[in-house]
C-alpha positions in Angstrom: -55.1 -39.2 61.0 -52.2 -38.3 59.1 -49.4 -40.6 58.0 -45.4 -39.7 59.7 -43.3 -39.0 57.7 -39.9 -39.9 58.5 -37.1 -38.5 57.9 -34.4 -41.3 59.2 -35.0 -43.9 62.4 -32.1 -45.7 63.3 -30.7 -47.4 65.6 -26.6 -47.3 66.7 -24.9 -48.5 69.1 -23.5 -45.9 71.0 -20.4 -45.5 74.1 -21.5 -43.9 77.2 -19.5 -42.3 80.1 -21.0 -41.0 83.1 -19.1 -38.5 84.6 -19.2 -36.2 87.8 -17.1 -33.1 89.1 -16.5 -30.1 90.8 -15.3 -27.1 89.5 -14.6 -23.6 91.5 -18.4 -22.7 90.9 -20.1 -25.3 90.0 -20.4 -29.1 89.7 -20.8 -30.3 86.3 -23.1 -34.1 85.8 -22.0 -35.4 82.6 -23.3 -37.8 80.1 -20.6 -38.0 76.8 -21.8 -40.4 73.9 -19.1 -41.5 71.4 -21.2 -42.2 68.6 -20.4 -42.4 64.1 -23.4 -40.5 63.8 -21.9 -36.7 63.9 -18.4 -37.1 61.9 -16.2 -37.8 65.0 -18.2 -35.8 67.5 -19.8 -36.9 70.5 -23.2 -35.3 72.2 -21.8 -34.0 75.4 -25.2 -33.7 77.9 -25.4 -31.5 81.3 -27.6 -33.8 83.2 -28.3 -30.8 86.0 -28.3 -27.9 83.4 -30.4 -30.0 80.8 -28.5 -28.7 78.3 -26.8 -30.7 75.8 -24.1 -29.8 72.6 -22.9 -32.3 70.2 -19.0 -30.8 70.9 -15.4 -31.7 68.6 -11.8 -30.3 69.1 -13.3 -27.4 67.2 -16.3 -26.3 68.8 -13.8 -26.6 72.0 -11.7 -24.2 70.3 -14.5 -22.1 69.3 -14.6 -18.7 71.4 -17.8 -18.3 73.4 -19.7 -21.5 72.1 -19.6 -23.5 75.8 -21.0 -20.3 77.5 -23.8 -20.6 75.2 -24.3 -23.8 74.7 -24.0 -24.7 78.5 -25.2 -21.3 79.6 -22.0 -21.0 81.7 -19.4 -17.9 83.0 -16.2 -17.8 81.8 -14.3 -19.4 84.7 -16.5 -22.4 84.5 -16.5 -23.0 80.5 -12.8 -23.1 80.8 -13.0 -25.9 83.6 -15.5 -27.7 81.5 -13.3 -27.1 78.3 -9.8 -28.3 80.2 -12.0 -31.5 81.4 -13.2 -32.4 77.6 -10.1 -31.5 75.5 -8.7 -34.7 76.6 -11.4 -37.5 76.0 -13.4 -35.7 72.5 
């Protein structure tokens, strides 16, 4: 057997929020993690899609990136976008 090889392994504390809503489409089952690991940014996960994106004021501002990242329409990235520029 082979020995791992690690790269890092760490351990952080971390600030969680649960959050639920519905949009026009779509509800959206949130799990947003503030943590000083990413330079400010916290890992935004879709519980339901079982997508996840590790999202700042600029990859908010960033044209197209919650469609992909979230696989969503238009309409409902903008929801999801309105909800998050607030709290990230």
């Amino acid at each position: 057997m082979t020995e791992q090889f690690f790269l890092y392994d760490e351990t952080e504390e971390t600030k969680t929020r649960y959050v639920s809503f519905v949009g026009e489409n779509q509800r959206f089952d949130l799990a947003i993690m503030q943590t000083g690991r990413y330079y400010g940014k916290s890992i935004v996960m879709d519980i339901q899609g079982s997508r996840f994106a590790i999202l700042g004021q600029d990859d908010l501002a960033e044209e197209g990136y919650l469609e992909f990242a979230y696989n969503l329409s238009e309409e409902d990235a903008e929801e999801l976008r309105s909800f998050l520029q607030p709290i990230l």
